[in-house]
Residue frames as a rotation matrix with the C-alpha (Angstrom) as fourth column:
UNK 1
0.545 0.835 -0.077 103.69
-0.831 0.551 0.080 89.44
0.109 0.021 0.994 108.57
UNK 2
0.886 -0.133 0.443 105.31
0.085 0.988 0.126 85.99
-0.455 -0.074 0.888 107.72
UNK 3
0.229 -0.731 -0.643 109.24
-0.920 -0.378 0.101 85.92
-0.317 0.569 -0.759 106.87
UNK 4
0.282 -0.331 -0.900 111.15
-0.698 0.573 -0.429 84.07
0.659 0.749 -0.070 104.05
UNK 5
-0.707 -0.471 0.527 112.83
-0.694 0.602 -0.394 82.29
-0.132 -0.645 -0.753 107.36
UNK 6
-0.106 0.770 0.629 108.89
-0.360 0.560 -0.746 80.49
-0.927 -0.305 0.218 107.66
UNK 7
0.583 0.234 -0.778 108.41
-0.779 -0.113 -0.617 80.18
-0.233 0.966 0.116 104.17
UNK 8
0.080 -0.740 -0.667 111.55
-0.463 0.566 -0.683 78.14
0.883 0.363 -0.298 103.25
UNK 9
-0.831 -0.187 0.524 111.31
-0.533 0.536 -0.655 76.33
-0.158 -0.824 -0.545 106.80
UNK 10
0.531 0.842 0.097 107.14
-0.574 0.442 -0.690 75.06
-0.623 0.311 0.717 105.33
UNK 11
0.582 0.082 -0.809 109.08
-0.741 0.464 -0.485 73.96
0.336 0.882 0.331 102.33
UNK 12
-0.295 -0.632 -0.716 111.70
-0.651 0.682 -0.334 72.24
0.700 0.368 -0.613 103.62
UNK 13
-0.628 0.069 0.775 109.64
-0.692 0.407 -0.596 70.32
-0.357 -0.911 -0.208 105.99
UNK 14
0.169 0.948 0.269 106.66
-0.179 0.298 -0.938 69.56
-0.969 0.111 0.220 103.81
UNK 15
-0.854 -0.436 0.285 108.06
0.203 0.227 0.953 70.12
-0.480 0.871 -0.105 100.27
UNK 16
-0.967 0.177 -0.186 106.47
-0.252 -0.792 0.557 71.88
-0.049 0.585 0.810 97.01
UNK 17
-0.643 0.747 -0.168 103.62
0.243 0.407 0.880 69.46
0.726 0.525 -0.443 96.39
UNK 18
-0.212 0.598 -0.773 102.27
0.976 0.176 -0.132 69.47
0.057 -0.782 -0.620 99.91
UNK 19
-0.831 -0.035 -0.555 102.57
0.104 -0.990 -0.093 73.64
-0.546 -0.135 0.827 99.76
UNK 20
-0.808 0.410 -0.423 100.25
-0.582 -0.665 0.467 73.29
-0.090 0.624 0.776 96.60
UNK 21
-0.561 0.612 -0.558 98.17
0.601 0.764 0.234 70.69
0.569 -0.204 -0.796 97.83
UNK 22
-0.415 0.334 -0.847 97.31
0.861 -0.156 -0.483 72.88
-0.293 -0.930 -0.223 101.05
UNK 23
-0.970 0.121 -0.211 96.74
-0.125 -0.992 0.004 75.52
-0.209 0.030 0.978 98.93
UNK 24
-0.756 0.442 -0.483 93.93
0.067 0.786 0.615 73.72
0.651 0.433 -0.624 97.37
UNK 25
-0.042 0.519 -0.854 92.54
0.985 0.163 0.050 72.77
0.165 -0.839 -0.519 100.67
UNK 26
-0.322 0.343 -0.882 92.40
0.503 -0.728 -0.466 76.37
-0.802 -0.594 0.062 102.59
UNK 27
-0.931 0.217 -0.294 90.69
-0.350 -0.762 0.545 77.78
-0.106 0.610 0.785 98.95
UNK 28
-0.494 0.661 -0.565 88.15
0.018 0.657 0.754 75.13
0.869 0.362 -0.336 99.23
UNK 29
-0.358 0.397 -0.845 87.76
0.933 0.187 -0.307 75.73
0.036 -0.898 -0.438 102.98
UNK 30
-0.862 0.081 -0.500 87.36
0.192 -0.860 -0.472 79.49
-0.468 -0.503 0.726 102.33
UNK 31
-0.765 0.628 -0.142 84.98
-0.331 -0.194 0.923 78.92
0.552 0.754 0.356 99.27
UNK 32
-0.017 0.813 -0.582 82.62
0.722 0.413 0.556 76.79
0.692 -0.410 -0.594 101.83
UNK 33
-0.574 0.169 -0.801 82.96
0.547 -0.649 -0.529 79.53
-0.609 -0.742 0.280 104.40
UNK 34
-0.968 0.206 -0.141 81.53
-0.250 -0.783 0.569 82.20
0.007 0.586 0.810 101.83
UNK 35
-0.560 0.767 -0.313 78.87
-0.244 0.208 0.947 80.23
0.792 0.607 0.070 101.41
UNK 36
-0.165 -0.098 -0.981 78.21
0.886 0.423 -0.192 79.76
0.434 -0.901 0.017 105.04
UNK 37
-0.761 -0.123 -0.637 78.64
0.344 -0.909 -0.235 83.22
-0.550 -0.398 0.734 105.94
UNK 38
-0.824 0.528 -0.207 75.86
-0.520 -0.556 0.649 84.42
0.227 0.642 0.732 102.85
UNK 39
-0.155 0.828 -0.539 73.48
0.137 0.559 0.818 81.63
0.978 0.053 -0.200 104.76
UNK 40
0.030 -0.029 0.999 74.31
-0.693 -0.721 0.000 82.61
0.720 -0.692 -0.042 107.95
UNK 41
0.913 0.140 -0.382 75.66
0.039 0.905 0.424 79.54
0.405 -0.402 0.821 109.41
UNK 42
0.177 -0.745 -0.643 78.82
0.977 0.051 0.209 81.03
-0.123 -0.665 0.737 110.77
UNK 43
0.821 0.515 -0.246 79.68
0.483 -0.856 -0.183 84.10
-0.305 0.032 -0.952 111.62
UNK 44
0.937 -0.343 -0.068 82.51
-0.346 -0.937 -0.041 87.06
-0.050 0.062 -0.997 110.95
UNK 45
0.110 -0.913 0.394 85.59
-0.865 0.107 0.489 85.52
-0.489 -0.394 -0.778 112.90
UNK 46
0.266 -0.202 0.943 84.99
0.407 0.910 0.080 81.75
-0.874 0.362 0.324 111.27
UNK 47
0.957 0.108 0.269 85.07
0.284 -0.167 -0.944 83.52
-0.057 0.980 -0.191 107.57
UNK 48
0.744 -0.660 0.107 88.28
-0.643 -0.750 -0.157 85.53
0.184 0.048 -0.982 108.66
UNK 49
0.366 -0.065 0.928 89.95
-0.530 0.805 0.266 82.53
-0.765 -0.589 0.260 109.76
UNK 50
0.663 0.320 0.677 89.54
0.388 0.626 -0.676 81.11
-0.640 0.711 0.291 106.50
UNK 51
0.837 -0.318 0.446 90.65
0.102 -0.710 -0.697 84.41
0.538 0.629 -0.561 104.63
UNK 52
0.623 -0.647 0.440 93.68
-0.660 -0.133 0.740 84.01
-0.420 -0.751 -0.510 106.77
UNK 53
0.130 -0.334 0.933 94.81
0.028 0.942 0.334 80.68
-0.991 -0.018 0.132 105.57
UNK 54
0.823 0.193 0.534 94.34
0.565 -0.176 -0.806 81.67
-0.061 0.965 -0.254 102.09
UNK 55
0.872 -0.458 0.175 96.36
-0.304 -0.785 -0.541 84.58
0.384 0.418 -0.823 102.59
UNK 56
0.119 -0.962 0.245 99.30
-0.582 0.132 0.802 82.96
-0.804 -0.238 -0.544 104.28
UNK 57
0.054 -0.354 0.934 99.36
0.522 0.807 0.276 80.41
-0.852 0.472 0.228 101.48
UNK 58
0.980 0.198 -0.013 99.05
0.191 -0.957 -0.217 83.36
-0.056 0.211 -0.976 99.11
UNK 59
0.426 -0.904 -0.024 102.44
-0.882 -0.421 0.211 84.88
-0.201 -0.069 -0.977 100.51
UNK 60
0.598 -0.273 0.753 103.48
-0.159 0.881 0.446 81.20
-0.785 -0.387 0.484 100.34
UNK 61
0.609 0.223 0.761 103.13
0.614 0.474 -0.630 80.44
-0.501 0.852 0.152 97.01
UNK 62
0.990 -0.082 0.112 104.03
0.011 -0.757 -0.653 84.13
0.139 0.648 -0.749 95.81
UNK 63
0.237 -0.966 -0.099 107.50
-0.830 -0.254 0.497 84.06
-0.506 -0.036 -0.862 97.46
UNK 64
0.048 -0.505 0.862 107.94
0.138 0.858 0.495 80.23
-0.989 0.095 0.110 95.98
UNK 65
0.647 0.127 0.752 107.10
0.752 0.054 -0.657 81.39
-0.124 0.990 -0.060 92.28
UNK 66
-0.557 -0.737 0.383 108.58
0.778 -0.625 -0.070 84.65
0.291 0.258 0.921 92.59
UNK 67
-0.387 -0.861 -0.329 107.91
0.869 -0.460 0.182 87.87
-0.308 -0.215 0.927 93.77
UNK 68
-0.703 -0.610 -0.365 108.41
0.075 -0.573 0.816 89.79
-0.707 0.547 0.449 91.19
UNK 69
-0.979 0.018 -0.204 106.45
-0.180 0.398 0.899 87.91
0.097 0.917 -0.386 88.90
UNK 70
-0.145 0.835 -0.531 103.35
0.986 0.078 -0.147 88.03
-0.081 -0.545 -0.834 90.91
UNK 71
-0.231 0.163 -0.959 103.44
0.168 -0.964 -0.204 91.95
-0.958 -0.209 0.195 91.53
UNK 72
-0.859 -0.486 -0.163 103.97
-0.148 -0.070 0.987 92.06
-0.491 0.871 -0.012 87.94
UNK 73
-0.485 0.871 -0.083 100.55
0.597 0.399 0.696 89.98
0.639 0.288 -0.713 87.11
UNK 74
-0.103 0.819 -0.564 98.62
0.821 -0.250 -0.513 91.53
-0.561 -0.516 -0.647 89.87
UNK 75
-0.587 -0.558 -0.587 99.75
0.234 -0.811 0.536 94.80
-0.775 0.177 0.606 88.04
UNK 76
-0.916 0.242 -0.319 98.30
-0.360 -0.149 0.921 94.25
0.175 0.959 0.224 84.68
UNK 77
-0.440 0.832 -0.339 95.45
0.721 0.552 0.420 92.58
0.536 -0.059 -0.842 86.19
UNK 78
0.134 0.437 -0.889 94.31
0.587 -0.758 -0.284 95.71
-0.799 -0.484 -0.358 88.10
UNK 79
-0.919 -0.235 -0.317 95.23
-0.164 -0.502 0.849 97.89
-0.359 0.832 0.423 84.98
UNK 80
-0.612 0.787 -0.079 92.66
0.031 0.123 0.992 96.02
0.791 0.604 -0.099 83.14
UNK 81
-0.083 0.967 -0.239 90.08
0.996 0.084 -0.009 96.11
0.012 -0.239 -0.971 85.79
UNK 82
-0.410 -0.202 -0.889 90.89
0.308 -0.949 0.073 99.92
-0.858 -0.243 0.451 85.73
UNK 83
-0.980 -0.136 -0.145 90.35
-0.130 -0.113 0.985 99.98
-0.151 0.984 0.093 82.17
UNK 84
-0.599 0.767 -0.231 86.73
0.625 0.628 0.464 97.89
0.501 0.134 -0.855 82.57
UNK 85
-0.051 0.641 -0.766 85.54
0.934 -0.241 -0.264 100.23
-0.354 -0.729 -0.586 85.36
UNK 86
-0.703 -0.039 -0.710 86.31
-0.145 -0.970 0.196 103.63
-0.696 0.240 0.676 82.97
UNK 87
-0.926 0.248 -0.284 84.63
-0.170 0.397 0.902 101.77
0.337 0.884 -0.325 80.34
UNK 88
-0.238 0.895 -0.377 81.46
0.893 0.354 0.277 100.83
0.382 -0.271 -0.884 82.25
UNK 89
-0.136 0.307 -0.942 81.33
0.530 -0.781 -0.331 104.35
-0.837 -0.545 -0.056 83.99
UNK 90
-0.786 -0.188 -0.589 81.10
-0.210 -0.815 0.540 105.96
-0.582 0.548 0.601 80.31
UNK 91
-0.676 0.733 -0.072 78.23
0.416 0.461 0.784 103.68
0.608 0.500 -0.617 79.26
């Protein structure tokens, strides 16, 4: 997908704030797409688009924090939803 080369070439053009500024912005542009797309005011490719931008800032972010330390959280955060979905399937 996107290498560390692009990554560390965003920052050092734009610098940290503007990285988490933009994230901001393309979560706010995908959150109005969602809604858009569930009213049918745009279609498939405009939503994906969106969910693009998200997900490069995503990798952005994750390589600028760490890694590691992401996988790590997503980890335990899918655990518990594992945990929630045995739990709700025994009720």
């Amino acid at each position: 997908m996107v290498d560390i080369k692009t990554y560390q070439k965003t920052l050092n053009v734009w610098g940290e704030q503007a990285q988490y500024d933009q994230m901001i912005e393309e979560c706010a542009e995908l959150i109005t797409a969602l809604k858009h797309y569930q009213r049918g005011r745009i279609g498939k490719e405009a939503l994906i688009s969106e969910l693009a931008d998200v997900t490069l800032m995503v990798g952005q972010l994750t390589w600028m924090f760490g890694e590691t330390e992401v996988e790590q959280a997503v980890e335990e955060k899918l655990q518990k939803l594992h945990q929630l979905l045995e739990k709700d399937q025994r009720s």
